[in-house]
N, C-alpha and C positions, 0 to 999 in steps of 0.2 A: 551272790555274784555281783559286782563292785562292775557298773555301766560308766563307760568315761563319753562326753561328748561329739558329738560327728562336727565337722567341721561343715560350714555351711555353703550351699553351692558347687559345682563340680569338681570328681576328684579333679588333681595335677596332672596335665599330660603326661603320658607314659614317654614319650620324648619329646625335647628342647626344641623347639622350631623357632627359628629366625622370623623377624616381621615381615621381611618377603615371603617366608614358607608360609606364614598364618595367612597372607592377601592371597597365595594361588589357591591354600585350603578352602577361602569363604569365596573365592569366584567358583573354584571346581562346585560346592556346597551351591549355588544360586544356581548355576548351570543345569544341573540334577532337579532342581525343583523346579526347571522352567521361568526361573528369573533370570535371564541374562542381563547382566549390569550392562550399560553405556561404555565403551573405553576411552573412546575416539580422544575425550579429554585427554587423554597421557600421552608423557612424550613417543614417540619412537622409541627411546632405547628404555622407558618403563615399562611399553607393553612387551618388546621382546624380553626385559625380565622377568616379567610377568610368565610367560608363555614357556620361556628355560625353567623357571621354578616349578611349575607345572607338568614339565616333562620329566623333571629330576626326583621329583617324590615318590612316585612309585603309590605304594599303601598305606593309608592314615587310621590306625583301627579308632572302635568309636570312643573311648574314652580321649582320645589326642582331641579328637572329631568336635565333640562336647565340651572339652576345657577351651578350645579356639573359639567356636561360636559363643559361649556365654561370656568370654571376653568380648568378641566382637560386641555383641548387645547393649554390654554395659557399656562400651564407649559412645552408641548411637545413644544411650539414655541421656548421656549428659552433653549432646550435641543441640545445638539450638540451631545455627544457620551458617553454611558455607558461603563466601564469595570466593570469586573468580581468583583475585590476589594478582593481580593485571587489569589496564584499560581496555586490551583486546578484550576479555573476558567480558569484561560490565558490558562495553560496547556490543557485543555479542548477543546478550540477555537480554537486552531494552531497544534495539538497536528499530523496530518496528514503529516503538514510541516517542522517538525525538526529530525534531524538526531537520531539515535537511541539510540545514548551517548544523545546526549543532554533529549531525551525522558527518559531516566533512570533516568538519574540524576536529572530533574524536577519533575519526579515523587516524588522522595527522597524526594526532598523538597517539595511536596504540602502535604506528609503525615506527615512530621513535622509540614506543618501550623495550620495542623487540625485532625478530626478525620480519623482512617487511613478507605481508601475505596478499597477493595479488588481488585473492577472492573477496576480499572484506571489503577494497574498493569497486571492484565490481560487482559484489551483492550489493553496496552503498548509491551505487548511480541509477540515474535518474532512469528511467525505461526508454527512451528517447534515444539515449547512448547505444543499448545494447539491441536494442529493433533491426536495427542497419548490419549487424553482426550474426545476427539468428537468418537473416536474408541471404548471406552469402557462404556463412560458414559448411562444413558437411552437417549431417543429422546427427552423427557420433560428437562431434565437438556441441552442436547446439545440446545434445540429450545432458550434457556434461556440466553444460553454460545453468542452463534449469534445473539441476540438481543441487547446483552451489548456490542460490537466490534464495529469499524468502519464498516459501510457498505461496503467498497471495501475488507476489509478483512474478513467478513464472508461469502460475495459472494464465492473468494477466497477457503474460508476453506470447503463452502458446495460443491464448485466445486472439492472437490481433494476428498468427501465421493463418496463410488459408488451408482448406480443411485438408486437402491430402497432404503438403508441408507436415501439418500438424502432424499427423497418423504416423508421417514415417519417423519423427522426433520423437512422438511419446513412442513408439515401439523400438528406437535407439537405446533408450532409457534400460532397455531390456537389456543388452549390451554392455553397458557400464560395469556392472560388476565386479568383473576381472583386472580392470583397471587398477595401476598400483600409484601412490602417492605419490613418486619423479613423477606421472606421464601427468597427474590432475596438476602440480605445479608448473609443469610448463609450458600446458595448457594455457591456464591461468595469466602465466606472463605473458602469453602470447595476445591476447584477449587483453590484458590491459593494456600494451601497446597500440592495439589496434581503438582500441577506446581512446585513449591519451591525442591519439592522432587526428583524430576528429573535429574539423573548429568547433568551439563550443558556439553557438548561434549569441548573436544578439538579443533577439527576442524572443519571449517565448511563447507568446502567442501566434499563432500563423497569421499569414497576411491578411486572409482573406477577411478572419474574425476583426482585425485592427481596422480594416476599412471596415466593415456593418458595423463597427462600435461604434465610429465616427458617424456615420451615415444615418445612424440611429437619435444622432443629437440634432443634424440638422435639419433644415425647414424641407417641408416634402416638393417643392418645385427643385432645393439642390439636389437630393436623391433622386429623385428620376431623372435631372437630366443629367449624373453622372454616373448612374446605373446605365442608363442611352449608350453615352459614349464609351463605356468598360461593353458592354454587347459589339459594340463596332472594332476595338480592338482587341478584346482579348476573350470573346463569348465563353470559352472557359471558366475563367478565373469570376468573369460576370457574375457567372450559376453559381459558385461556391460564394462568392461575396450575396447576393440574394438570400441566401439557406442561411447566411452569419445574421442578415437585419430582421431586427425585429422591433414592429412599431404597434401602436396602439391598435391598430386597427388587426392584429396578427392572436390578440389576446385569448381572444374564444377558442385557437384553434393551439395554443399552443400552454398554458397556464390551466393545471389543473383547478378542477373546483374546489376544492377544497384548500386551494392552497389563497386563495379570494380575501380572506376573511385577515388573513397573516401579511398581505400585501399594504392591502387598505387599511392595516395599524401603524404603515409605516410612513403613510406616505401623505404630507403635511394635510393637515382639515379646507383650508381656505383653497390648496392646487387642487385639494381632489372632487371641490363644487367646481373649480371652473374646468377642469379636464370632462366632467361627465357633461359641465354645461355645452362642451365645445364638440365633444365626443357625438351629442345627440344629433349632432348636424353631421359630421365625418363620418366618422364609425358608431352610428345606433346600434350596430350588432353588440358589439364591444362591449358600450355600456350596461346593454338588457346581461348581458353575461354577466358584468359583476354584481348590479343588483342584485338579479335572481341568486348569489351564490353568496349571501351576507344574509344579517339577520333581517327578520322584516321589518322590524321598526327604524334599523338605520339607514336599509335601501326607499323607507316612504321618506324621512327625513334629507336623505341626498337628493332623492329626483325631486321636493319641493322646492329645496334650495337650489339646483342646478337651473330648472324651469323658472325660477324668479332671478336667475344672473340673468336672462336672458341671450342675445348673442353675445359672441364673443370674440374681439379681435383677432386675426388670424395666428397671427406672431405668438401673442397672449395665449390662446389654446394652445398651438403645437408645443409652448415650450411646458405646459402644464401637463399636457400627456406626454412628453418625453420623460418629463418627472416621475412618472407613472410608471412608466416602462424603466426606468432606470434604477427605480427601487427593484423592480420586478427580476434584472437581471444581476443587481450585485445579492439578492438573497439566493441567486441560482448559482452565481459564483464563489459564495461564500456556503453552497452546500445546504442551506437551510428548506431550499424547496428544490425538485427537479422538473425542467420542463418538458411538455410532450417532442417528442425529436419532430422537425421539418421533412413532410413527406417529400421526394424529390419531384 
């Protein structure tokens, strides 16, 4: 008997299918195994092609079944890495990881590449913007507004509503569903109007913290007696500018221990003998606190050198532990250490 060779890999489909017919085959085929692919990527008029192709086939028997799939595979074999093939898209992917300039500005551009999309500027904006929005709006529009954000910032924005707010928003969320793509887009526009309208603030730090910054450099006869007079007019704003200052003598109560050690490497050798020399007379607490929280051989070497400055001019110390304090709070502002919150 005369054996002639099989040809290798599956037979040939028993019939021709179109490249749309093969993509509803290998979604219907994911579907079945409980892999549902992602769509959301495709246009509007690709997924409704998708979905007509899908209803137009009818039965694929399995040899058709098997010529489709081992094509599919072989294409993923020799697939290495998709991008986006758009600014919107990269912007999209990374969009967590770039600075906030950079994040505008690519915005800029992804709505010149294409049609503009309302939600990319208002997933892109700052929390600030969108706080005053989640206050006023219903639950359905806010459950709608946190759907479309990064998840660490709607977590964020539902943590800062108070807690029944919260409850009736996240149980809005439940709602959403049924919502079709016209109603999230005009949502959407609507919301960035209402953002766009908003003066953008001058500063961005609140007032209260820009006074305790300043309040914090100066001599402590200025701060009290301008702490005094913010009590006499405006005992409000007083209390929050008090909770903003923070002076050397606030150390113990507010600077982790262990954050001591990271402080005092930053902060020059000569200010930090005369700040403890000046501290011992002001705030003793202050100082025992950072000794005790360093090593021991450099906390015996600071108190011998501090005790041999001896006193220390007044002016001379406060601006040496302001020094102290100032290191303390740009490593708290630049994130490297955090400090205990001010009890009210």
């Amino acid at each position: 008997m005369e054996l002639t060779d099989r040809p290798e890999g599956p037979p040939a489909p028993a019939v021709r299918l179109s490249n749309a017919d093969k993509a509803a085959v290998i979604v219907r085929l994911l579907v079945s195994e409980g892999a549902m692919p992602r769509l959301t990527g495709l246009s509007l008029r690709q997924q409704e092609a998708l979905v007509r192709r899908m209803a137009a086939l009818g039965s694929v028997d399995r040899r058709t079944l098997a010529a489709v799939a081992h094509e599919f595979a072989q294409r993923l074999d020799g697939l290495g890495l998709t991008f986006p093939g758009s600014v919107a898209g990269a912007l999209d992917m990374i969009r967590d990881h770039l600075s906030d300039d950079a994040r505008a500005h690519l915005t800029d551009l992804a709505e010149a590449d294409g049609p503009p999309d309302p939600w990319r500027r208002i997933a892109a904006a700052d929390p600030d913007r969108l706080r005053p929005i989640l206050a006023r709006e219903s639950a359905e529009v806010c459950a709608i507004l946190l759907s479309k954000v990064p998840v660490a910032k709607a977590a964020a924005l539902l943590a800062d509503l108070p807690p029944d707010r919260a409850r009736v928003v996240a149980h809005a969320v439940a709602l959403t569903a049924a919502i079709g793509d016209a109603t999230i887009a005009r949502v959407g526009a609507s919301l960035l109007d209402q953002m766009q309208a908003q003066p953008v603030p001058a500063f961005t730090i609140p007032p209260a913290d820009r006074v305790g910054a300043i309040l914090n450099a100066a001599a402590a006869a200025t701060r009290d007696g301008v702490l005094d007079g913010l009590e006499t007019q405006d005992a409000e704003f007083a209390g929050h500018v008090r909770k903003a200052i923070f002076t050397f003598d606030h150390i113990p109560r507010r600077l982790e221990p262990t954050d001591v050690p990271k402080v005092m490497r930053q902060v020059d050798a000569a200010a930090t003998v005369t700040a403890l020399a000046a501290g011992m007379q002001a705030a003793p607490v202050a100082v025992e606190f950072l000794l005790e929280n360093m090593s021991r051989r450099m906390a015996e070497q600071l108190r011998d050198d501090a005790e041999a400055r001896g006193k220390v001019p007044g002016a001379e110390g406060e601006a040496a532990m302001a020094e102290v304090v100032t290191v303390i709070r740009g490593l708290a502002d630049a994130g490297d250490i955090r400090l205990i919150a001010q009890e009210d």
